[in-house]
N, C-alpha and C positions, 0 to 999 in steps of 0.2 A: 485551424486544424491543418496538420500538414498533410502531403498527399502521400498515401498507403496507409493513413493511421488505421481503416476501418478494418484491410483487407489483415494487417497484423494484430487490430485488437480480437478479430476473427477467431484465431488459432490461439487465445490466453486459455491456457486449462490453470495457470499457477500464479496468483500473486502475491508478489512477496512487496511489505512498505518497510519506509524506515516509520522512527516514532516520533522523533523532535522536530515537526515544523512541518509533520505530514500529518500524524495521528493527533498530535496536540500544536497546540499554536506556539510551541517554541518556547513558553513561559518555563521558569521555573519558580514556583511556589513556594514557597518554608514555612509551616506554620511555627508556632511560640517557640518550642524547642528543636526546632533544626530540622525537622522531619520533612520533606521534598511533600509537594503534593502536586498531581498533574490532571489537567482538565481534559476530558474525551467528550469528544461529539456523538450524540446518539445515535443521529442520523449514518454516520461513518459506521459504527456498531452493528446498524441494520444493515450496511452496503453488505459489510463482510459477510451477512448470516445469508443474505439474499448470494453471494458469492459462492457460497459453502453448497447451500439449495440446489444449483443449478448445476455441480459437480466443480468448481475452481475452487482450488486449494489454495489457503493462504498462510503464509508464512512473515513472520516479523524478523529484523536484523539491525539493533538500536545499537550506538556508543556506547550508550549508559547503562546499565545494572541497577533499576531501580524499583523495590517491591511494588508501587502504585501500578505499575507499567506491566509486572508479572501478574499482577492479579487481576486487570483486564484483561490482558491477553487468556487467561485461566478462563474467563467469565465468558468469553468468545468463543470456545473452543480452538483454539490456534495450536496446534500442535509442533508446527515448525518454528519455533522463537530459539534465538540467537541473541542474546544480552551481554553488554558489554564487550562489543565486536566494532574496531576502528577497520579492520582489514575485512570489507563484507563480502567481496567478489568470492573467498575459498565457500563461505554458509553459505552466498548464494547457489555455488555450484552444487555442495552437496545435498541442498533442498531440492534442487531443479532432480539429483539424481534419485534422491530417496520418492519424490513423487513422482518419478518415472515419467518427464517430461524433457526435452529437448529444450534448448535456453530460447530457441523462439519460439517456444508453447508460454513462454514465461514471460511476465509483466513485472517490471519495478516502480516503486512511487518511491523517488525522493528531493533531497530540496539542499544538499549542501555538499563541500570538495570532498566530504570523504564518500559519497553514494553515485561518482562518476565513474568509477569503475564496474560499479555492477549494470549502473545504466548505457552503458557502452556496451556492455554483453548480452542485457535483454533482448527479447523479440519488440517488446514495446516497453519504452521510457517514457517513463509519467512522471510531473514534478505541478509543482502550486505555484501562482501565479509571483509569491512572496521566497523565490528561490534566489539563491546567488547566480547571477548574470550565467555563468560558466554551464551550470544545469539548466538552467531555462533553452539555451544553446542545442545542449543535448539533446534532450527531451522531445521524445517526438507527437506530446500532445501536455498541453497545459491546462489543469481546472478551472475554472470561473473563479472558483470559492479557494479562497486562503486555506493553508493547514490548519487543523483541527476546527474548522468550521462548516464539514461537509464535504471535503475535497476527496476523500476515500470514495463517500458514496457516490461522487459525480464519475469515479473514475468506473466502478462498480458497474455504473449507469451505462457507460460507452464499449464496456466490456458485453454485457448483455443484450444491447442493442446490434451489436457489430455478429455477434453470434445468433441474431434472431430471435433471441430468450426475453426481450422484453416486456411484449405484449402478455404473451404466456403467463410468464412472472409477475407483472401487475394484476392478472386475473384471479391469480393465486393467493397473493397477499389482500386483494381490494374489493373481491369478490366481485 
């Protein structure tokens, strides 16, 4: 972990991820006739809701345009989705404005060259361990857990931990 990551995951009210190689592991799926299918991690699904609980707003911003991916993010309550966006820095901006947060109230998770530009502008830059060299770079804190296998919720974890919400929120969920 580098040093300041706790003091900026601190001040996260907003995170926004990408979806190929954060929320899912990168794969693309086809089933018999063509049709895309993409696998989510549960755990990442609770990070978010645990996210949403605690008052951090989250927002998505993928390449792709792909219903599997619209209809989680529905399932999640996500309100802030951006689909089929190669230029993500303009959505991220105007997520950061519509949620009435400053870019270093705001968190990015991603993992590839076109999510260096927003992760240059975030407060905290978050990416998975299975990123291209350049983001890893960036990045000012790395998950344990590969994409789509937990690495939302571990970021989730750091976010709430850094802002004292953890214990809390374990009490909450675990009784």
């Amino acid at each position: 972990m580098r040093d300041g990551v706790m003091e900026r995951a601190s001040r996260i009210r907003l995170l926004v991820l990408d979806v190929d190689g954060v929320l899912t592991d990168g794969g693309l799926y086809y089933g018999a006739e063509g049709m895309v299918m993409k696998r989510f991690n549960v755990q990442d699904g609770f990070g978010i809701k645990l996210a949403q609980s605690v008052g951090v707003e989250v927002g998505v911003i993928t390449g792709l345009d792909q219903p599997p991916v619209a209809s989680r993010i529905r399932e999640l309550g996500i309100t802030h989705y951006y689909p089929g966006n190669h230029d993500k820095l303009p959505h991220f901006l105007e997520i950061c404005e519509k949620a009435g947060v400053e870019t270093s109230e705001a968190a990015f998770m991603g993992d590839d060259w076109i999510d260096l530009a927003v992760m240059r502008e975030a407060g905290l830059a978050l990416s998975v361990p299975n990123a291209m060299p350049e983001v890893l770079e960036a990045a000012h804190w790395v998950s344990v857990r590969p994409g789509g296998h937990g690495a939302v919720r571990e970021a989730v974890a750091l976010i709430l931990r850094a802002r004292g919400l953890e214990d809390s929120t374990l009490k909450q969920w675990a009784g």
